[in-house]
C-alpha positions in Angstrom: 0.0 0.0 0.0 2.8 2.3 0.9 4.4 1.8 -2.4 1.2 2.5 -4.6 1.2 5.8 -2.7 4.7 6.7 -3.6 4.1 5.8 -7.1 0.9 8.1 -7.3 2.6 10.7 -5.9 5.5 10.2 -8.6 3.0 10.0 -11.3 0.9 13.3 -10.5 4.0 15.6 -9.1 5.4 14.2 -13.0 2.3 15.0 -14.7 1.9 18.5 -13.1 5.9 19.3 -14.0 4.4 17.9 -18.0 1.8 20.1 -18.0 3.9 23.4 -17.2 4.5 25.8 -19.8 8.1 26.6 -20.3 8.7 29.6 -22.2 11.7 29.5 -24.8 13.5 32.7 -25.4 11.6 33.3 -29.2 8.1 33.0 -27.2 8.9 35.3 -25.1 10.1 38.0 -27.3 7.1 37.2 -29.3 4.9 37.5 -26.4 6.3 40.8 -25.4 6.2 42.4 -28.7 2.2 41.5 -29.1 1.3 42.4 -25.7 3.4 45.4 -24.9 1.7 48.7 -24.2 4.3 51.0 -25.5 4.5 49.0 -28.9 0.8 49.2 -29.2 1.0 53.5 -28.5 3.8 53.7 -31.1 1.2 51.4 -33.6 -1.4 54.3 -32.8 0.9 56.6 -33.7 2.0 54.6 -37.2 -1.7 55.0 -38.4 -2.2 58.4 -37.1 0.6 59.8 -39.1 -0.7 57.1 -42.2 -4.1 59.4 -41.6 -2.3 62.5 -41.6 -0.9 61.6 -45.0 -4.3 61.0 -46.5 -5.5 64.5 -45.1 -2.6 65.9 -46.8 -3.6 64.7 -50.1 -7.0 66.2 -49.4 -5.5 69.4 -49.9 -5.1 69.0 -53.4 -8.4 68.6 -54.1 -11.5 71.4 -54.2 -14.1 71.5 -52.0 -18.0 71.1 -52.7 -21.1 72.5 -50.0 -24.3 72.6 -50.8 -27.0 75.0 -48.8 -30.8 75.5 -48.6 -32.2 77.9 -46.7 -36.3 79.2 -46.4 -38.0 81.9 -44.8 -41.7 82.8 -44.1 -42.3 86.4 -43.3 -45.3 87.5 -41.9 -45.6 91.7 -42.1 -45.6 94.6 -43.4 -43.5 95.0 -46.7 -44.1 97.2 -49.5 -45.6 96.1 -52.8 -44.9 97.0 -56.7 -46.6 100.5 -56.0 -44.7 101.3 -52.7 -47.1 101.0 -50.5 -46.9 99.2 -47.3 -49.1 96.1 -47.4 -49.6 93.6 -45.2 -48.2 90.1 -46.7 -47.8 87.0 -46.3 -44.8 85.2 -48.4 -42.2 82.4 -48.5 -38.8 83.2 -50.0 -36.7 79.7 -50.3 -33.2 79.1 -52.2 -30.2 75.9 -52.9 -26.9 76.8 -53.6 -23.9 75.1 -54.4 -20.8 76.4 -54.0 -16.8 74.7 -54.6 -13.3 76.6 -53.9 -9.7 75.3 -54.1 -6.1 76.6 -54.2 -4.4 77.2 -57.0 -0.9 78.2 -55.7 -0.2 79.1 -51.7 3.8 79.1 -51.6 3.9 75.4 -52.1 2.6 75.0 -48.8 -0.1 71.8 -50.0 2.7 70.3 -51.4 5.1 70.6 -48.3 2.8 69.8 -46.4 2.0 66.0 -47.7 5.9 65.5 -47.9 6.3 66.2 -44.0 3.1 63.7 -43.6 4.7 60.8 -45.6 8.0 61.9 -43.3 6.0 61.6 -40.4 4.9 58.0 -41.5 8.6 56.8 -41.9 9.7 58.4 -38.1 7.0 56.9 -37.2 8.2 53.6 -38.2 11.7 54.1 -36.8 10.4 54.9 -33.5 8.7 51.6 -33.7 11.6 49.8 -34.6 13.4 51.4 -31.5 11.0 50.5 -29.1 10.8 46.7 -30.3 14.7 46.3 -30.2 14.7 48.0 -26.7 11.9 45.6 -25.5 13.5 43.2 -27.5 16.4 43.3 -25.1 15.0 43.9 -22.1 13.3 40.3 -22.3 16.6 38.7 -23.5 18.1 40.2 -20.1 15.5 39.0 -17.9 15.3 35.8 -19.6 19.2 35.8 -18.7 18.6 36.8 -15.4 16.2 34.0 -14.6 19.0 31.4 -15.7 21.3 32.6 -14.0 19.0 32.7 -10.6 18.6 28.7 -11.1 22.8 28.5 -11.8 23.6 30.3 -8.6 20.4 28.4 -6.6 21.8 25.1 -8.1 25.3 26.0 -7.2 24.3 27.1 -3.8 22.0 23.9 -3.2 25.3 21.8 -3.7 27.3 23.4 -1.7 24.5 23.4 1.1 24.6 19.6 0.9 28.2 19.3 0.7 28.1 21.8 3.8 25.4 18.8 5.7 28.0 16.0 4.8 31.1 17.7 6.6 28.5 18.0 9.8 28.6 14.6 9.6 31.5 13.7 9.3 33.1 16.3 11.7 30.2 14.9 14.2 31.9 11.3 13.5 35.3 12.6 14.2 34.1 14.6 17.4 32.2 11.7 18.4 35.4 9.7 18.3 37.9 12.2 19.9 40.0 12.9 17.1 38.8 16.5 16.6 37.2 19.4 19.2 34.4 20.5 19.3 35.1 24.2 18.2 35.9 22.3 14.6 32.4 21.2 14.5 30.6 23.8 15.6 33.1 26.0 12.9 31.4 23.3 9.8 27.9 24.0 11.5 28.7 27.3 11.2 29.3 26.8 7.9 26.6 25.3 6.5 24.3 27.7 8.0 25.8 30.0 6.3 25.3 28.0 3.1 21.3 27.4 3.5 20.8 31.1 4.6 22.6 31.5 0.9 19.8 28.7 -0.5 16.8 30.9 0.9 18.4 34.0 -0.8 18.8 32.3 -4.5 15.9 31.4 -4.3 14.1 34.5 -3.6 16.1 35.7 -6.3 14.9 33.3 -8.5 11.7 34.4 -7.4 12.0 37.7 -8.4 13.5 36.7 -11.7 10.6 34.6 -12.9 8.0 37.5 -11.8 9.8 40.2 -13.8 10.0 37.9 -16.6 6.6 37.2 -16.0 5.2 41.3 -15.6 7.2 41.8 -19.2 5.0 39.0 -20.7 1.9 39.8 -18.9 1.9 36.5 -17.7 0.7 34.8 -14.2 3.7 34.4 -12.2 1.9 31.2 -10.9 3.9 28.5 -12.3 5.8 30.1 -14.3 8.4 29.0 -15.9 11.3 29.3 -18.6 13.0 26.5 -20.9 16.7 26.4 -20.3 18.8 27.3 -23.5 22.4 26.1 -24.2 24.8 28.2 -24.7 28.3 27.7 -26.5 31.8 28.8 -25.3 32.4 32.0 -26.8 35.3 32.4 -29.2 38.1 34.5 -27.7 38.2 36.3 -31.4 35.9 39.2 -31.8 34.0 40.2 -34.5 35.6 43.3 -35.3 39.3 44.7 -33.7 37.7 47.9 -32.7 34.8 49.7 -31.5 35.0 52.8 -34.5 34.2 49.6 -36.7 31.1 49.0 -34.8 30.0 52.3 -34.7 30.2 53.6 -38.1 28.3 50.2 -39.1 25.5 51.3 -36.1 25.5 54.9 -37.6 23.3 53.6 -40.7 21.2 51.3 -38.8 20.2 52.2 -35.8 16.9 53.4 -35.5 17.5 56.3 -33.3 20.0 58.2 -35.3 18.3 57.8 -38.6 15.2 58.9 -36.7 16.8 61.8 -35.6 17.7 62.8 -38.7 13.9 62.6 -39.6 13.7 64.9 -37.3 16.2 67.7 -39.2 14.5 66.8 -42.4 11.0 67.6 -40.9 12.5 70.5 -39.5 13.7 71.5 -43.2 10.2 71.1 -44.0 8.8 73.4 -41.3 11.3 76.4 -42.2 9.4 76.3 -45.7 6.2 76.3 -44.7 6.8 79.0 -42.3 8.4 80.9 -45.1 5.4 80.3 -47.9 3.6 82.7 -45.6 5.7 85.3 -47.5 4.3 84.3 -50.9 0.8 85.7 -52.2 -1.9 83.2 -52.6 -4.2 82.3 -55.3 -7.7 80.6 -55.0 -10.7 79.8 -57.5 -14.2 79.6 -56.3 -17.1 78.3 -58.3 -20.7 78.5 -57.6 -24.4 77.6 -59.0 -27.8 78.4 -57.0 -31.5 79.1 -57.6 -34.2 80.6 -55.5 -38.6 80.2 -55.3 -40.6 82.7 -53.8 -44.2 82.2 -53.2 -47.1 85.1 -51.9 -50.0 84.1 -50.1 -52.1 87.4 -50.3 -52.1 90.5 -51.3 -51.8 89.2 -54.9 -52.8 91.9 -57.8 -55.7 90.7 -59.9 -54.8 87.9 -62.7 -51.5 87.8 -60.9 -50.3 84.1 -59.6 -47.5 82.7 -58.1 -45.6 80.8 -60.6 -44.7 77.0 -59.9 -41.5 76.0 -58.5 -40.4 74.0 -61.3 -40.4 77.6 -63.9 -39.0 79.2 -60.8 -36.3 76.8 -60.4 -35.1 77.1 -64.2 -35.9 81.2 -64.4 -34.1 81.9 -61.1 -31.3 79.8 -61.9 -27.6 81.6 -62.0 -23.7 80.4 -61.4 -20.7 82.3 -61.7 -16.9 81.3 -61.3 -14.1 83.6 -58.8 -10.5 84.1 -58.4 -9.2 86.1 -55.3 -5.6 86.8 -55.0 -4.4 87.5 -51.3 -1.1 89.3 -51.4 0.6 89.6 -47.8 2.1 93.2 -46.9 2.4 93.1 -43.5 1.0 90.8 -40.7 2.6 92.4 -37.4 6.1 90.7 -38.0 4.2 86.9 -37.6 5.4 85.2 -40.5 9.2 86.7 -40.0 9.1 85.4 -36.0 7.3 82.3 -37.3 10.5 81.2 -39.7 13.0 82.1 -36.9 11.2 79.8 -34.9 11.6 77.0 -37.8 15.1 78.1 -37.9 15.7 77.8 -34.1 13.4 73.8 -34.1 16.0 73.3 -36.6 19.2 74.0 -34.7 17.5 71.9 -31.7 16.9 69.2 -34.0 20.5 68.5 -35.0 21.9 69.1 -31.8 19.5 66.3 -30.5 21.0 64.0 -33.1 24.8 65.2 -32.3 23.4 63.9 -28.3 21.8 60.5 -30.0 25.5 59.8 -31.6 27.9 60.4 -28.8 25.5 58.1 -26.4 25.0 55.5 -29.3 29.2 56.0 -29.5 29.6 55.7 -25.7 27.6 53.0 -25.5 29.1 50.9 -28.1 32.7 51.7 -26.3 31.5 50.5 -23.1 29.8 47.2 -24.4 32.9 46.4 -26.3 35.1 46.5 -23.4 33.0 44.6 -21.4 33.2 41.8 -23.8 36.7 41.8 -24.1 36.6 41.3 -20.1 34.6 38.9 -19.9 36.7 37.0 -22.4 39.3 37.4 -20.7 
């Protein structure tokens, strides 16, 4: 009976350690880069600036309104001989009505090439966000391994710490050591399982980070070990300047920086198409029905809408030119502002380079420590 026990017991703790996910390293970059907030904000902001593009094309194109409007009046008004009557009428009318830009300082057209700029940043900064989460998870993934090395390592020196109790005790027992000796290996291996209980709250606290980046239940959790190989004592490259002239055109954080001057570039000329005179069409078509309830002359009728609709009807075509002389120094403040955006723009990608340099030195050094 005591042995069917022990072999349930085998057979469910071996079914439950089965049934328990373990997450490889590619599921768990996958996982993070579906579920992450952040990503799913710089998504948003993908299809905004998409949207942005498609308003910019709008621009191109002319608009089209149409109004109605109808009035009753009820009053006094006077009639064909100038005297003030008492009427009764209804005055109704549709219009349509279309406008669009024929020239504005090339402002339209700057515009829709700083939206389809904005789509491309967009992207970039998307791409930096996914390499940084990217990262992070292969860090913490790291960090959980090496909890269960170090809790491993620390378990079997605990137990190696349990056997020298015993066999100091044997020695004590026998009179060939003192006492202080074993009380020195008890010592000892306290020492050790106070170190157990720490890895393991390390380990701990390296599967629930692992598990927060996922947005997984830390219940359970667990990750599959991976192997890794000895590392080659030869680098890759013989310097650092190699790696960072290669990172310069690949990195998504400098080339989205300089987005950010090109955009710039973009918003010194609109500010300075203020300067140019605009030119506009404008095209309209409308007719009107009026109708008199009273106070008609004799023989005289209203006539029906339809013969209204065709006598009344008139269109006419526009062109306005707007020439700008002088707007209380705006548009000249406006461009030094561009000009200014501008200056901060490339300093921001002279900060993006040194830190993508620095950083580059430092992680090359560390790996020719570590191989050492």
């Amino acid at each position: 009976m005591k042995i069917k026990l022990i072999l349930c017991v085998a057979l469910c703790t071996s079914i439950a350690t089965f049934s328990q996910k373990q997450w490889t390293l590619k599921e768990a970059v996958d996982q993070a880069l579906s579920k992450n907030i952040s990503i799913q904000q710089n998504k948003l902001s993908v299809a905004l600036a998409k949207s942005n593009v498609e308003i910019a094309k709008g621009n191109f194109l002319p608009n089209l309104n149409g109004a109605s409007s109808g009035n009753f009046n009820v009053g006094l008004s006077p009639d064909q001989n100038g005297i003030l009557t008492n009427t009764n009428n209804f005055n109704g009318s549709l219009n349509l009505s279309s406008g669009g830009v024929i020239f504005n300082g090339y402002r339209n057209i700057n515009t829709y090439k700083q939206a389809q700029l904005g789509v491309e940043s967009s992207l970039y900064d998307l791409n930096k966000i996914e390499n940084d989460i990217s990262l992070r998870v292969v860090n913490t993934y790291l960090n959980v391994l090496f909890a269960k090395e170090n809790l491993e390592v620390a378990s079997v020196q605990a137990a190696i710490s349990k056997k020298q109790i015993e066999a100091a005790k044997a020695r004590f027992d026998a009179g060939l050591t003192a006492k202080g000796d074993l009380l020195n290996f008890r010592s000892t291996a306290a020492n050790d399982l106070q170190n157990v209980i720490l890895q393991e709250n390390a380990l701990d606290l390296a599967l629930l980070n692992m598990a927060q980046l996922l947005q997984e239940s830390a219940e359970n959790f667990d990750v599959a070990p991976i192997e890794v190989e000895t590392p080659s004592a030869n680098l890759f490259y013989d310097n650092s300047s190699t790696v960072f002239k290669k990172s310069l055109n690949n990195m998504p954080e400098i080339v989205s920086a300089k987005l950010d001057i090109e955009n710039a570039d973009f918003n010194v000329a609109l500010a300075k198409g203020a300067f140019s005179p605009s030119l506009s069409y404008n095209l309209g078509a409308g007719t009107s029905y009026f109708h008199q309830f009273n106070n008609l002359f004799p023989g005289q009728s209203n006539s029906s809408f339809g013969t209204q609709f065709v006598d009344r009807f008139q269109y006419g075509a526009g062109v306005s030119l707007n020439i700008p002389i002088f707007n209380r120094f705006q548009t000249k403040n406006r461009v030094a502002q561009s000009l200014i955006n501008k200056e901060i723009s490339e300093t921001r990608l002279d900060i993006q380079i040194l830190q993508l340099e620095q950083t580059i030195e430092q992680a090359f050094l560390d790996v020719k420590s570590s191989l050492k």
